[in-house]
N, C-alpha and C positions, 0 to 999 in steps of 0.2 A: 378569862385571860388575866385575873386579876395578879395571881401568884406566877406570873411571866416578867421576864427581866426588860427591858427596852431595848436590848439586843434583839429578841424573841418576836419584840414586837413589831418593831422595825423589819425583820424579816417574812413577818404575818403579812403586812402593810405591803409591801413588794409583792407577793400573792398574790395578796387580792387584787392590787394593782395592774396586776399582768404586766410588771417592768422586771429588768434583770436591772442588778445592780450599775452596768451601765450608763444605759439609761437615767434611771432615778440620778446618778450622780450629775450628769449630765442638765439635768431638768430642776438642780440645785445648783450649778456652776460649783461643784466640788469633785473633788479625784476621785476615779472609782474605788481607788485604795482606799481613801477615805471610807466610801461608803461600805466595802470589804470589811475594814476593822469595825465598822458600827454592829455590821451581821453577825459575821464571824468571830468576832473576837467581843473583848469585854471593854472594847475602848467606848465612850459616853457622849453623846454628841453633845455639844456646847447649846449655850441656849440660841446662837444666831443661826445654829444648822437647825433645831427648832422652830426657830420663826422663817427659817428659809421655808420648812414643808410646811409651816400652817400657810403663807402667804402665796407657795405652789398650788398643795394641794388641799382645797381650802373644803371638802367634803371630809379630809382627817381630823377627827375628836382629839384635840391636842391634850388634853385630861386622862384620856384613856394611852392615850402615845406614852404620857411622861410620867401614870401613874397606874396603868393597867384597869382604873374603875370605869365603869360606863361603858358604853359600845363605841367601835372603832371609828365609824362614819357619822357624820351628819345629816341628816336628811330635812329638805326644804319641805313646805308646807304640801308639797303633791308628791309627796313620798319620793323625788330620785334624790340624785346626790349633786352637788355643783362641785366642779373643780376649777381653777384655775389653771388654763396652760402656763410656759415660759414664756409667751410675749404679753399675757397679763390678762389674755380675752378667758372669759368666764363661759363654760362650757356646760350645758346638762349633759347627766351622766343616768342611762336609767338603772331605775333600780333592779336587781335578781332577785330571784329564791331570798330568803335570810335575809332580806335585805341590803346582800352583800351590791359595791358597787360595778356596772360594766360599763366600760370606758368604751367611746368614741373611738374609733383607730383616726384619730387625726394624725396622727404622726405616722400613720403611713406610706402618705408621701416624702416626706421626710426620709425614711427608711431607705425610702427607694432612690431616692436621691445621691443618699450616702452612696447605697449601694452601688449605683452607674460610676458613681465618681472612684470606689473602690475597683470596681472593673475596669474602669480606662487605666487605672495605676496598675493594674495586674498587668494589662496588656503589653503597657509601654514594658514593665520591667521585665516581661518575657520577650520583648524585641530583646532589649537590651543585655538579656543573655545569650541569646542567638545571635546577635552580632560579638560580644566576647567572645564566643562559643567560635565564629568562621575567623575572629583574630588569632584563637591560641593555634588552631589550623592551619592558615598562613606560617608561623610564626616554628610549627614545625616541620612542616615541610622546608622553609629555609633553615632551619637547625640539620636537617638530612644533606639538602644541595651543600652548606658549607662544609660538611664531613666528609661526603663525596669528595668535594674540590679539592681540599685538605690531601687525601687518599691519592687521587689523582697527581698530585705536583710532586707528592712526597715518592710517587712510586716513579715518577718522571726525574726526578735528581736523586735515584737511587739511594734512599737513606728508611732504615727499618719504619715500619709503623710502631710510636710508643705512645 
């Protein structure tokens, strides 16, 4: 990986990580744009988004993040990898194949958490097009009764429909 840009590798690091840029951004207190232009693009991360992921994720080889030498991960003396979550508890992480790292799904819950609270917002805002939805209904129906009415009075004092 040596002749890989930090673009590259930053992308490798989310891999292996099994995070979408989301997340990772998320788990840095940065925008996912942010993290987008790190990937995707040739923008450079400063050295405080740096020390954001060595102090996240503290199994990333920051030598190899910022220079491509060495391997990606760290490993503790019983061969896994430690990470650090975002409230700062330190985590083992076992090792795979290659010694690449597999992460806990502690953010699982989490996940699912979102996710409920994303579904009650769904919910509500399909009420709340269903009730727009029986407004603009009301809404023509009295648009018809006033034409009717209209019709009605104009053909009751004899004067043309214009």
């Amino acid at each position: 990986m040596s002749e890989t840009t930090i673009n590259q590798r930053l992308n490798f690091l989310l891999k292996e990580l099994g995070m979408k840029a989301g997340s990772f951004a998320r788990a840095l207190e940065l925008s996912e744009t942010t993290v987008r232009n790190y990937i995707d693009r040739t923008a450079k991360p400063s050295s405080e988004v740096l020390e954001k992921i060595s102090n996240t994720f503290r199994q990333v080889n920051l030598v190899w993040l910022i220079t491509g030498r060495e391997e990606p991960f760290i490993s503790d003396d019983e061969g896994s990898v430690t990470q650090t979550n975002i409230s700062g508890d330190r985590n083992n992480v076992a090792s795979g194949k290659n010694g690449k790292a597999i992460q806990k799904n502690d953010g699982l819950s989490d996940c699912e958490k979102e996710r409920d609270i994303l579904k009650a917002q769904l919910d509500k805002t399909q009420q709340q097009v269903e009730h727009l939805q029986a407004q603009l209904a009301t809404k023509d129906a009295l648009i018809a009764s006033k034409e009717e009415t209209i019709d009605l009075l104009k053909a009751a004092f004899n004067r043309p429909n214009t």
